[in-house]
ROLUM-327309 format. One record per residue: residue number from 1; residue in three letters; z, y, x of N, C-alpha, C in turn. Coordinates in nm, 3 decimals, padded with zeros to 5 digits. Each point is the difference from the previous one (the first is absolute). Layout:
REC   zati   lodo      n.pz      n.py      n.px     ca.pz     ca.py     ca.px      c.pz      c.py      c.px
REC    NUM    Ala         Z         Y         X         Z         Y         X         Z         Y         X
...
END
This chain:
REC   zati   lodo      n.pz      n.py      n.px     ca.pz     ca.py     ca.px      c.pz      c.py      c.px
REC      1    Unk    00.000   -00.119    00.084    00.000    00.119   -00.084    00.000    00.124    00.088
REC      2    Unk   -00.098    00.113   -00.039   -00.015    00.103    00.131    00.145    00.086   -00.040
REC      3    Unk    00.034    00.111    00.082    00.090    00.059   -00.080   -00.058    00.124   -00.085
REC      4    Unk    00.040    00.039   -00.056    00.011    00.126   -00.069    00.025    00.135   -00.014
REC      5    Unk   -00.071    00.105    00.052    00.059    00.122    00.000   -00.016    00.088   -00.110
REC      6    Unk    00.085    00.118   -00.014    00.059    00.098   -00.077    00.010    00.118    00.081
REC      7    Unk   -00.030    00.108   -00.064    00.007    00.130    00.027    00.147    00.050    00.043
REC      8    Unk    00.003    00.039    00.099    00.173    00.030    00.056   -00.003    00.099   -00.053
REC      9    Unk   -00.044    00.114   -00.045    00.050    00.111   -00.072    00.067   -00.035   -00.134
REC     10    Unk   -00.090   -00.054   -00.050    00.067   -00.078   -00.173    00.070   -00.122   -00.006
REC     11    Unk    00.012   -00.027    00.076    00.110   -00.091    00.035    00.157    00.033    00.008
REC     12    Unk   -00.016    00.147    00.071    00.121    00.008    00.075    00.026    00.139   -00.203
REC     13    Unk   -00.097    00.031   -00.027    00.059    00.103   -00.127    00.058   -00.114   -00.110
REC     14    Unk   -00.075   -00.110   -00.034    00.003   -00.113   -00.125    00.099   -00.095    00.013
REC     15    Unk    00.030   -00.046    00.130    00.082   -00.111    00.020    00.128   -00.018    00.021
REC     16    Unk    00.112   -00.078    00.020    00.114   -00.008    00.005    00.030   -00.038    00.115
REC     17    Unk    00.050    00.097    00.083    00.003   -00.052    00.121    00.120   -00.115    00.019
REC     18    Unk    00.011   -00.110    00.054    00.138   -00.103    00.077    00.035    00.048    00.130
REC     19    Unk   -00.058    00.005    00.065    00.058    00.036    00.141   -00.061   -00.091    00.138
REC     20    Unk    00.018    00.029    00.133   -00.042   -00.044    00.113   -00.075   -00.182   -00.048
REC     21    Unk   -00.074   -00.013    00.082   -00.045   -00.143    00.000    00.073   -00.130    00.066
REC     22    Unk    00.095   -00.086   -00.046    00.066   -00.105    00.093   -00.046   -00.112    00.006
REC     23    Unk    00.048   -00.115    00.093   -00.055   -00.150    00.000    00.012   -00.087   -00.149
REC     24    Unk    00.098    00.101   -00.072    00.040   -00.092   -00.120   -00.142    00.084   -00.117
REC     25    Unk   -00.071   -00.042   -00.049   -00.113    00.034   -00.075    00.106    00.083   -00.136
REC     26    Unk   -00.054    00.123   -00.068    00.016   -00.002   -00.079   -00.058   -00.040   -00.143
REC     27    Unk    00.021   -00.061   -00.083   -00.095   -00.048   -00.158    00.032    00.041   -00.104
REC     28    Unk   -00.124    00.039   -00.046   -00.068    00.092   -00.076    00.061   -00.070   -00.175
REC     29    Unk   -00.076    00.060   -00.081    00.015   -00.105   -00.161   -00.111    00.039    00.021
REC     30    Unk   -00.096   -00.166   -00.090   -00.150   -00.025   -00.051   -00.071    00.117   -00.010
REC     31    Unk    00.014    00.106   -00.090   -00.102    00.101   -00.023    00.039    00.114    00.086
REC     32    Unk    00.041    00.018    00.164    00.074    00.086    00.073   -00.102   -00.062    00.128
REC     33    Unk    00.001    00.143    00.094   -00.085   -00.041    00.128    00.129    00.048    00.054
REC     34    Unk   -00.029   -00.077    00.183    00.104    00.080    00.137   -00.107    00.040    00.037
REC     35    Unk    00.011    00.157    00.032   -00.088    00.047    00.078    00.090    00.067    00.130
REC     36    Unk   -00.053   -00.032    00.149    00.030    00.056    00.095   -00.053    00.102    00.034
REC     37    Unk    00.035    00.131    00.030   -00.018    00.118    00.071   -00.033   -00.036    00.115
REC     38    Unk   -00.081   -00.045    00.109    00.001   -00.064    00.132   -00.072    00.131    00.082
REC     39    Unk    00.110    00.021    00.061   -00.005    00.101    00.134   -00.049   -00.046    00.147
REC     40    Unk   -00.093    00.047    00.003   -00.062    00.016    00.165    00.010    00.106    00.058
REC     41    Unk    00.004    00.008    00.163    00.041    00.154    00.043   -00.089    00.069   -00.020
REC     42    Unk   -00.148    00.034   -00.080    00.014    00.112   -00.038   -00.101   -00.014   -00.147
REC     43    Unk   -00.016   -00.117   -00.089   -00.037   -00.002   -00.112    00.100   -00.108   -00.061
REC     44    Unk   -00.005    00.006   -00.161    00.101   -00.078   -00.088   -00.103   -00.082   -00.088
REC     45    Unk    00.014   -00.119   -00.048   -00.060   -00.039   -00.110    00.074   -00.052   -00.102
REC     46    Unk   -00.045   -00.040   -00.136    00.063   -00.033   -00.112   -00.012   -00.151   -00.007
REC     47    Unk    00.047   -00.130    00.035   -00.046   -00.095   -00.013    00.075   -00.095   -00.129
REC     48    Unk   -00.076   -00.086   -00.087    00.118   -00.066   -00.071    00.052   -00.095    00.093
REC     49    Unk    00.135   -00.068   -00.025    00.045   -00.084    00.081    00.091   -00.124   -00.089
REC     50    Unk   -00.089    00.044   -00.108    00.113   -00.097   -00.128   -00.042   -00.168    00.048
REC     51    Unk   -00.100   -00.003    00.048   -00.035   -00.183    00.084    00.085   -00.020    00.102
REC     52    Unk    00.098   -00.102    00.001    00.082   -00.007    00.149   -00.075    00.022    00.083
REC     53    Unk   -00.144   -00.083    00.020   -00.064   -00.037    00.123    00.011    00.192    00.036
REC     54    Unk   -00.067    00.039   -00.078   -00.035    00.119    00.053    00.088    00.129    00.022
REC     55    Unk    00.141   -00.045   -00.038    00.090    00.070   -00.015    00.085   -00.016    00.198
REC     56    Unk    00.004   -00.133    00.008    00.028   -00.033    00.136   -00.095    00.003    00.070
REC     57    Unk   -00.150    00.017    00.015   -00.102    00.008    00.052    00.047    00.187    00.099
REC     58    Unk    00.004    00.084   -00.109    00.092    00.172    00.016    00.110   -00.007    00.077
REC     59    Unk    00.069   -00.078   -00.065    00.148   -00.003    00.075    00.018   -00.030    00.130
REC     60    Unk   -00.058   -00.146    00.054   -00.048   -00.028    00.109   -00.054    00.070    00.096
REC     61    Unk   -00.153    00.062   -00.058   -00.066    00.100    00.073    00.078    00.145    00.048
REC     62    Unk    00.101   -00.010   -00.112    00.114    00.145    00.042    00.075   -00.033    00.107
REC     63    Unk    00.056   -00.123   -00.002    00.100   -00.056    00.099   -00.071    00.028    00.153
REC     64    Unk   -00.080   -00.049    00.002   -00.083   -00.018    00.153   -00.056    00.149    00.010
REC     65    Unk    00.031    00.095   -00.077   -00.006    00.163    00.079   -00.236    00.010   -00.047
REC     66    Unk   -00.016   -00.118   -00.096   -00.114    00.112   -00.072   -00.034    00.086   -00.091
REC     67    Unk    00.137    00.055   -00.041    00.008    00.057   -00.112    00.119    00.059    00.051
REC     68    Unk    00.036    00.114   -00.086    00.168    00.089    00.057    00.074   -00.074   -00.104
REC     69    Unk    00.015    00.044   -00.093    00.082   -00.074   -00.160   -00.106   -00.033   -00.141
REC     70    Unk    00.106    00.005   -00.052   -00.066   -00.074   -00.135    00.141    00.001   -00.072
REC     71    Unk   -00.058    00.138   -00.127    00.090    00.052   -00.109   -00.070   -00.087   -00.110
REC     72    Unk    00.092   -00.066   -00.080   -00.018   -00.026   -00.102   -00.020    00.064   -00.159
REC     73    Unk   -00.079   -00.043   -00.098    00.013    00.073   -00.133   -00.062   -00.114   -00.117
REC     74    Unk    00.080   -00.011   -00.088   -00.062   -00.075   -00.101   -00.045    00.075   -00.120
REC     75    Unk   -00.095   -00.038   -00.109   -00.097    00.019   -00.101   -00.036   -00.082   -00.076
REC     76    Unk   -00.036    00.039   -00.104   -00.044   -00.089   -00.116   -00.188    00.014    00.042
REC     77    Unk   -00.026   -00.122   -00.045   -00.152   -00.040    00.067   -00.097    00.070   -00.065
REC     78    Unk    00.020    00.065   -00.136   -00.093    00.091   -00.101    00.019    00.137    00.087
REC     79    Unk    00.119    00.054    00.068   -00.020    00.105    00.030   -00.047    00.011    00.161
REC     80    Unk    00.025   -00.123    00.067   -00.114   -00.018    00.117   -00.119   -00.003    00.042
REC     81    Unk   -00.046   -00.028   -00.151   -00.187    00.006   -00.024   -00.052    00.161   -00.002
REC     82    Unk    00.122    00.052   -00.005   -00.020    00.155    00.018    00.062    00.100    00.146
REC     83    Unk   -00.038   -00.082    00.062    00.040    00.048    00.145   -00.100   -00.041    00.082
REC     84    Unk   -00.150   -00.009    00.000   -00.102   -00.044    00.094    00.001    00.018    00.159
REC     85    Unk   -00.010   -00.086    00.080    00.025    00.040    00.149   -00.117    00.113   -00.002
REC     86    Unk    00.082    00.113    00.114   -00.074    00.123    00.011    00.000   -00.062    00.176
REC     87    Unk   -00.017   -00.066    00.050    00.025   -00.027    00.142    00.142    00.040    00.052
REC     88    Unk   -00.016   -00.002    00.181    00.063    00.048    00.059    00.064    00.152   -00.044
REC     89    Unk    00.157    00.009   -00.001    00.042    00.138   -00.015    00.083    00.019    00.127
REC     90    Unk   -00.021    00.111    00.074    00.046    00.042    00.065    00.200    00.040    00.032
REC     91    Unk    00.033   -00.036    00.129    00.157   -00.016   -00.047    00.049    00.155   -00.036
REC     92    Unk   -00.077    00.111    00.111    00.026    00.161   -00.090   -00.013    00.012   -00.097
REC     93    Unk   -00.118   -00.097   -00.073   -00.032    00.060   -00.158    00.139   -00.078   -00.078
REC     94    Unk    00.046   -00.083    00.021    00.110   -00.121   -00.038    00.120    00.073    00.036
REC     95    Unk    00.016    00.082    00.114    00.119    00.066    00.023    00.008    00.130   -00.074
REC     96    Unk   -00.098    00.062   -00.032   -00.026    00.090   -00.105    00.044   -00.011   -00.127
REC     97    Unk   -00.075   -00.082   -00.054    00.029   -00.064   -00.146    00.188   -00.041   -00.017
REC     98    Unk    00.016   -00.022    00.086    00.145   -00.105    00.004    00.101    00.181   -00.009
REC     99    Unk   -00.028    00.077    00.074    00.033    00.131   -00.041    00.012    00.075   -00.081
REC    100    Unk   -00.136   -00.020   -00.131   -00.008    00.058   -00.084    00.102   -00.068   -00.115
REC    101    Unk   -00.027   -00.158    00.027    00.043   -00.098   -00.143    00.120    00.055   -00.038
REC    102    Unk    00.043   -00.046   -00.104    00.173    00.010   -00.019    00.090   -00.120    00.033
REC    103    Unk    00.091   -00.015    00.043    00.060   -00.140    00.054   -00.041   -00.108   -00.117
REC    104    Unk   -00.016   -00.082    00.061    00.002   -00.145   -00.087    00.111   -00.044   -00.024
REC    105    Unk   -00.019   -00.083   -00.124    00.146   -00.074   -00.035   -00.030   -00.163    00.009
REC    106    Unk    00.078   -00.102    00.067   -00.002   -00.082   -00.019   -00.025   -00.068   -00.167
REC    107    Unk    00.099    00.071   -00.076    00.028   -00.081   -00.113   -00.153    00.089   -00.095
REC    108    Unk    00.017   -00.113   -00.126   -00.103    00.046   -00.062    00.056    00.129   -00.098
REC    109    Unk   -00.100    00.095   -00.035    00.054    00.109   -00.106    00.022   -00.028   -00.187
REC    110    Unk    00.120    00.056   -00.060   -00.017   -00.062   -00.138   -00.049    00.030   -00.071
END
């Protein structure tokens, strides 16, 4: 299965962020994607990572220093079809945005 990308801008406005990426996978519910924020030193991409394979495929590749981190965020899969990969985003444009946002909340809103 190839992986999947998503637009890191609408990702990071739509989604719920969890937090840093660890060896222990986080899982999703059925109609919910994991999408990783995956940081390189100087572009980010949106990848899904809800497939173990491909979830430790990231993690791995982070470990061995090809990647910097990997922030986590989960989503419902109807509103992922609305986040099209725009490519590579830049980590200024990502450090920008992360400036403007308003803090995220772990928990969901009522």
């Amino acid at each position: 299965m190839a992986t999947r990308y998503y637009g890191v801008k609408k990702v990071m406005e739509k989604a719920l962020r969890i937090g840093p990426a660890t060896e222990k996978m986080f899982y999703v519910k059925n109609d919910e994607v994991l999408v990783g924020i995956v940081k390189g030193s100087k572009y980010t991409i949106a990848a899904d990572l809800t497939d173990k394979k491909e979830y430790f495929a990231f993690y791995e590749a982070c470990q061995k220093g090809h990647w910097v981190d990997i922030e986590l965020y989960r989503m419902p899969k109807d509103q992922a079809e609305n986040c099209p990969d725009e490519g590579r985003f830049t980590i200024e444009d990502l450090k920008a945005l992360d400036k403007k946002a308003p803090p995220r909340s772990r928990t969901k809103k009522k």
